[in-house]
N, C-alpha and C positions, 0 to 999 in steps of 0.2 A: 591230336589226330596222329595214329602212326602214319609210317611210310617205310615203303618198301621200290628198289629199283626194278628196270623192266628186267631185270638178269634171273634175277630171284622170283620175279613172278610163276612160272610154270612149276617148280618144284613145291611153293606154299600157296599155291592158286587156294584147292580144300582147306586146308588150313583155314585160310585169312576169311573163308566163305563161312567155317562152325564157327570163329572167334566170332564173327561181324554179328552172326545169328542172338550166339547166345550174348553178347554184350552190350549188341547194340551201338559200338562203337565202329566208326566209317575207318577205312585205311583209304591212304591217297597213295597211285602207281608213280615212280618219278623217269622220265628214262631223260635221260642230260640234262639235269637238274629241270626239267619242267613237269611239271603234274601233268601226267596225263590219262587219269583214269581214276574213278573213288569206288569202292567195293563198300557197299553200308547192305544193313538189312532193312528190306523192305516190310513196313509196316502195314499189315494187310487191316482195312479201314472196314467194319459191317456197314452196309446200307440197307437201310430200312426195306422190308418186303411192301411193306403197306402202308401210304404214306411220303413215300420218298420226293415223291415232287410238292409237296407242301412247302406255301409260300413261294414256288419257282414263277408262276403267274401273274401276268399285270391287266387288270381291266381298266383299257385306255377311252372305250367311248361306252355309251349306252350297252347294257349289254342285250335289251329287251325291243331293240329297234327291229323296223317292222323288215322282211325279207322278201316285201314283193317287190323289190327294184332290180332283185339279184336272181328270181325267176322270170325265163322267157317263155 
């Protein structure tokens, strides 16, 4: 992973933003010797249009129990 100080930051901010893009490789910001910042490209994830909650569901009791306890 490269790295870059906080000195350097402003002048190769773009820069380090098209490298990360097209690379895919993360930079880490340093400023007195501690990491304080990682610049990566974000992987944008498709979710499904139709579908997408499949399998999110848990049927925990009957699912066909009667509902006149629950009308007053």
């Amino acid at each position: 992973m490269a790295q870059i100080t906080f000195a350097e930051l402003p002048e190769t901010v773009q820069n380090l933003i098209n490298q990360a893009q097209k690379t895919g490789e993360p930079f880490t910001i340093i400023q007195n010797g501690i990491a304080i910042a990682i610049i990566s490209h974000i992987k944008k994830s498709k979710r499904a249009t139709f579908g997408g909650m499949k399998d999110s569901g848990k049927i925990t009791r009957d699912i066909v129990e009667p509902t006149s306890n629950l009308v007053t």
